[in-house]
C-alpha positions in Angstrom: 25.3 10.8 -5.4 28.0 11.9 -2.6 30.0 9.2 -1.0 31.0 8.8 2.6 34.6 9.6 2.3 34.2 13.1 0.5 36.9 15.9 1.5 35.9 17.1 5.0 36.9 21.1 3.2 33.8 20.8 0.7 31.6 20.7 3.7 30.4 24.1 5.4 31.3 24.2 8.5 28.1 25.5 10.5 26.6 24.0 13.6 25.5 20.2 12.3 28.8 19.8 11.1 30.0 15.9 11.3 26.0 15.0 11.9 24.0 13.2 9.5 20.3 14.0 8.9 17.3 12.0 6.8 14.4 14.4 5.6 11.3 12.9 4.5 9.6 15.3 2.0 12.3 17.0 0.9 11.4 17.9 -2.8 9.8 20.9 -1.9 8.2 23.2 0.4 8.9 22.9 4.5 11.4 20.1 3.4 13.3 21.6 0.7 13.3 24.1 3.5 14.9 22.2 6.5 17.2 20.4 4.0 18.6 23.9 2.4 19.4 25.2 6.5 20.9 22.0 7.3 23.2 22.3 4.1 24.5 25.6 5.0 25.0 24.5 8.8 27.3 21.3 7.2 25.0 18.3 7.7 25.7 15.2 5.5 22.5 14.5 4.1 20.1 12.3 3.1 16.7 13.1 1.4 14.0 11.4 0.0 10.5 12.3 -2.4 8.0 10.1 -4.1 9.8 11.1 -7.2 12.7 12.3 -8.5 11.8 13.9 -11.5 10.1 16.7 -9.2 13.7 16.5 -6.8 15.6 18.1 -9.5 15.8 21.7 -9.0 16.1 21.1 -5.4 19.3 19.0 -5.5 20.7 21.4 -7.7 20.2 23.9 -5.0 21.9 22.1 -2.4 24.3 20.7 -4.2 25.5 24.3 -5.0 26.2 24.6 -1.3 27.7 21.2 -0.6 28.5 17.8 -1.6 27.2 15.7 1.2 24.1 15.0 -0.5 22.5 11.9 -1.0 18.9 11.1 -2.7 16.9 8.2 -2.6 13.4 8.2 -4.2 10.8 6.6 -1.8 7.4 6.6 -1.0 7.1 6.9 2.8 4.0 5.4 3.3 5.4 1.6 1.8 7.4 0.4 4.9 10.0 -1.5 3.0 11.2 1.8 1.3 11.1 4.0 3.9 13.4 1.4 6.0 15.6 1.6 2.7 15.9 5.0 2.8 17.5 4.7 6.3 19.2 1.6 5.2 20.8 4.0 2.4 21.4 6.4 4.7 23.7 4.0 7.3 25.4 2.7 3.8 26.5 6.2 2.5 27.0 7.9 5.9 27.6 5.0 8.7 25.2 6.4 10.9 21.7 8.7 10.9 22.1 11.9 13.8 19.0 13.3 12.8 15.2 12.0 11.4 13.1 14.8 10.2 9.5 13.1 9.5 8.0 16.0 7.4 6.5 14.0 4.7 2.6 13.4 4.6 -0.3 13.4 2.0 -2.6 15.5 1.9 -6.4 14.2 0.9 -9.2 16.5 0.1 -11.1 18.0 2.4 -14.1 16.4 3.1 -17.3 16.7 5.9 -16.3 13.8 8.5 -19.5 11.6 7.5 -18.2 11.8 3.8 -14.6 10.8 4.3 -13.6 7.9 2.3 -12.4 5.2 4.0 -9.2 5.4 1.1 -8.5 9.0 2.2 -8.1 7.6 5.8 -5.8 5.0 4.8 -3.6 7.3 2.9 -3.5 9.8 5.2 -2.4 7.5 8.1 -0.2 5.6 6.1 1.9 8.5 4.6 1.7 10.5 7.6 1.2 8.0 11.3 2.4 4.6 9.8 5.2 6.3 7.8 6.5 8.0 10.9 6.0 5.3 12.9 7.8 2.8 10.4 11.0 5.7 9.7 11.3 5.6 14.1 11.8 2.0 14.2 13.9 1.8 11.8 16.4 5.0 13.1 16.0 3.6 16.5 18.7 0.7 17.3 21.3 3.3 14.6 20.7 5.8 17.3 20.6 3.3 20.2 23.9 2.0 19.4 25.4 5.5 19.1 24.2 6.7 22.3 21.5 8.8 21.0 20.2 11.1 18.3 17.5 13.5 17.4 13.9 13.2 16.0 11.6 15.8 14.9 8.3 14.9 13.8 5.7 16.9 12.1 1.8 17.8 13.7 -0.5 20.2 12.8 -2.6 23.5 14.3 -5.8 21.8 12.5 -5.2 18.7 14.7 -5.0 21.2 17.5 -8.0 22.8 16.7 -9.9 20.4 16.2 -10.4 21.6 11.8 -13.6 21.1 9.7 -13.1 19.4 6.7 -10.0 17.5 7.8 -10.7 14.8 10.0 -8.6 12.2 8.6 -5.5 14.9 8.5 -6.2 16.4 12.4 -6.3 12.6 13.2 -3.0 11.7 11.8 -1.2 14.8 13.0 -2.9 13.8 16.1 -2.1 10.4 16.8 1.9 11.3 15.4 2.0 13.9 18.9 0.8 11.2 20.8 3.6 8.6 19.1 5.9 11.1 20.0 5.4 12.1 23.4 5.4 7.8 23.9 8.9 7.3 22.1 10.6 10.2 24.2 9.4 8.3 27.8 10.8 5.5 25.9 13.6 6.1 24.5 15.0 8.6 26.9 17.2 6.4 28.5 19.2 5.9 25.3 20.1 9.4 24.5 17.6 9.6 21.7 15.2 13.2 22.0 12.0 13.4 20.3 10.2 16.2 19.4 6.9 17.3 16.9 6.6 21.1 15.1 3.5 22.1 14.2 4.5 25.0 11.3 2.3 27.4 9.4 4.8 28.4 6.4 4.6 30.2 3.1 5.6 26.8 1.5 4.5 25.9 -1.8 1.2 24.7 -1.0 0.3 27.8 1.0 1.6 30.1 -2.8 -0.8 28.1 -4.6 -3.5 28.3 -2.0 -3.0 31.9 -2.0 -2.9 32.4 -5.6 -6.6 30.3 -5.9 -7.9 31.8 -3.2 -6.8 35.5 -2.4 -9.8 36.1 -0.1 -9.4 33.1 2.2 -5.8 33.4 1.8 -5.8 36.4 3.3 -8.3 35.8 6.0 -6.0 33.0 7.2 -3.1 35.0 7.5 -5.0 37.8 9.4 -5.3 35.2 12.1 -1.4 34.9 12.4 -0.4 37.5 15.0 3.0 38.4 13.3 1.0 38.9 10.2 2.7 36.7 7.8 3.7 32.6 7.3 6.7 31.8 8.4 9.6 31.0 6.0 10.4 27.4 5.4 14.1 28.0 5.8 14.9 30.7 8.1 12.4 29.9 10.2 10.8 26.5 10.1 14.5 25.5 9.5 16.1 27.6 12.0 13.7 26.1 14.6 14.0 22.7 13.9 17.8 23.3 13.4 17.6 24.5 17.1 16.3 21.0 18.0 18.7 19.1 16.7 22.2 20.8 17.4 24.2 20.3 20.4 22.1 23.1 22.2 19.0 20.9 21.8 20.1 17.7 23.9 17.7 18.4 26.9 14.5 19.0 24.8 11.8 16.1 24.4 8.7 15.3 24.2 7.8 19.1 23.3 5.2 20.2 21.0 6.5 23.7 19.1 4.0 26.3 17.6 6.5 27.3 14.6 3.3 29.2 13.3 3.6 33.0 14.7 1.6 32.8 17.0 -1.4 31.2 15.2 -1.8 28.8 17.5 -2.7 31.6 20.5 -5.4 33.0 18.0 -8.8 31.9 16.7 -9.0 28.4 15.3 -8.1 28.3 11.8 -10.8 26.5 9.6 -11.4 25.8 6.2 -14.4 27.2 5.4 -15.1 25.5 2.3 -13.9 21.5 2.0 -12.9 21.9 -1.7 -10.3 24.5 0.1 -7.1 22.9 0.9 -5.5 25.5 3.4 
């Protein structure tokens, strides 16, 4: 675990220096991602997964670039341990600069008239409620410091209205609407908020691609660039962008971090046993 008072000369010095940052999700994937940028741009950290078993070889990684690393092992979607996980956060660090919402579940996809009502219920919770829950609890942290920086997560297939994936497009939905209402309100206090919607080569997307070669390859033929973005360089470097100094006069924005996806033909799964 890292401690509050480590030597400032252990830290890299990059552009979050002297900012502390909570990423949801972190284990792996678009989190591991954001967390590994933020490391090498000096951000004290603290990261949570549903388990930390499977946290292992990430911390390892980070760790190898700084000390300022703190893990707490949470389930977003109970309330009580997400609000620990800031609580941990203010206890290690003081204060929380930065809240990176990026962790969600992901349910099967199903046709909308199937959808168990469970899948709904996880999927809001993890994703909406968990959101929702992390924001109130950052809120009177940031308040009190005169603001800070939030970056929630929404989706192309929300956008697009996706078969299969109601319960998902919902969620990522409803978590662009939460954020477009907690930058009007919370403005005033300094605090920005902002959603990415990214379309990475993350973890999820190798095994999809490695299950599914054909549709895997469909999917990225729709990408305009021509390939998935990486989840540090440029999911990362994005979301880094956001919550720097240079990012103070952006909220309420909705960013495309997909290359260009988002300008092509809606993406679909074209199967509902495919999880794209």
């Amino acid at each position: 675990m890292a401690s509050g008072d480590m030597a400032d000369d252990a830290i890299p010095r990059g552009r979050l220096r002297g900012k502390v940052a909570v990423i949801t999700g972190a284990s792996y994937g678009i989190g591991r991602g954001v967390a590994l940028r933020f490391a090498r741009e000096g951000a004290r950290l603290v990261l949570c997964s549903r388990t930390a078993a499977r946290a292992s070889d990430m911390l390892d990684a980070l760790r190898a670039i700084t000390p300022a690393v703190h893990y707490v092992p949470a389930d977003v979607g109970i309330r009580s341990e997400i609000e620990h996980v800031i609580a941990e956060a203010v206890r290690v660090y003081g204060r929380v600069d930065a809240l990176i919402n990026n962790a969600q579940t992901v349910m099967p996809w199903t046709p909308l008239e199937d959808k168990p009502d469970d899948d709904w219920q996880q999927t809001l919770q993890s994703g909406l409620q968990a959101t929702l829950w992390a924001m109130r609890a950052a809120f009177p942290l940031m308040k009190a410091q005169g603001g800070g920086r939030i970056v929630n997560f929404g989706s192309i297939f929300g956008v697009n209205g996706s078969r299969w994936a109601a319960d998902y497009a919902a969620c990522k939905e409803a978590i662009r609407g939460l954020t477009r209402t907690a930058a009007n309100e919370w403005g005033r206090h300094g605090i920005t908020v902002n959603v990415v919607l990214p379309a990475a080569e993350s973890d999820a997307t190798k095994s999809f691609k490695q299950n599914h070669p054909a549709a895997y390859q469909l999917m990225r033929g729709r990408v305009p660039l021509h390939r998935h973005g990486d989840p540090e360089a440029d999911i990362g470097g994005a979301i880094l962008g956001l919550v720097a100094d240079e990012g103070r006069f952006i909220t309420g924005e909705t960013f495309f971090l997909d290359g260009g996806l988002g300008i092509s033909r809606p993406v679909q799964a074209h199967q509902p046993h495919l999880r794209h």
